[in-house]
Steps between C-alpha positions, in 0.01 A plus 500: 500500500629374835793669645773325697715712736835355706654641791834441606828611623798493387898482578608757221260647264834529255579146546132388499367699204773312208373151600130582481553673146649148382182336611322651222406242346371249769233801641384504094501176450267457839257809346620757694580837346621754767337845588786611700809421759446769764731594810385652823590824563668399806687194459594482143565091559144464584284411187186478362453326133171467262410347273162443311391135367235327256569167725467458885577161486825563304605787676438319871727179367803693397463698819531210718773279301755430643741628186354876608579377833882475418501789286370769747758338750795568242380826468501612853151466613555547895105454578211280424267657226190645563269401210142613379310519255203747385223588226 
């Protein structure tokens, strides 16, 4: 089952962490189903999320629409994403 992991950081993990939860339903309704939000042990604003997927296809389009766009921006995503995938 391919695995999809996101890098990012953050302004405030507190203010960040509300508006992701509310996205719920967008990341299911794209097919992904998260493993885990984890923080770096350093910098608690700097974040790395997974998720696992049945579609690659799916999973890439949400990823680059422009709705997630303005979403992670409301949040307080302060970097661009690092995105891979693996097997």
């Amino acid at each position: 089952m391919p695995t999809l992991f996101l890098k990012h950081k953050v302004k405030s993990y507190d203010s960040w962490r509300p508006a992701y939860d509310r996205h719920l339903v967008a990341r299911a309704q794209a097919g992904l189903r998260e493993v885990g939000v984890f923080r770096d042990a350093k910098d608690s604003n700097d974040l790395l999320i997974v998720w696992t997927t049945d579609n690659l296809v799916q999973a890439k389009s949400f990823l680059n629409s422009l709705e997630l766009k303005s979403k992670m921006k409301e949040a307080g995503v302060v970097s661009e994403p690092e995105v891979w995938f693996a097997e």
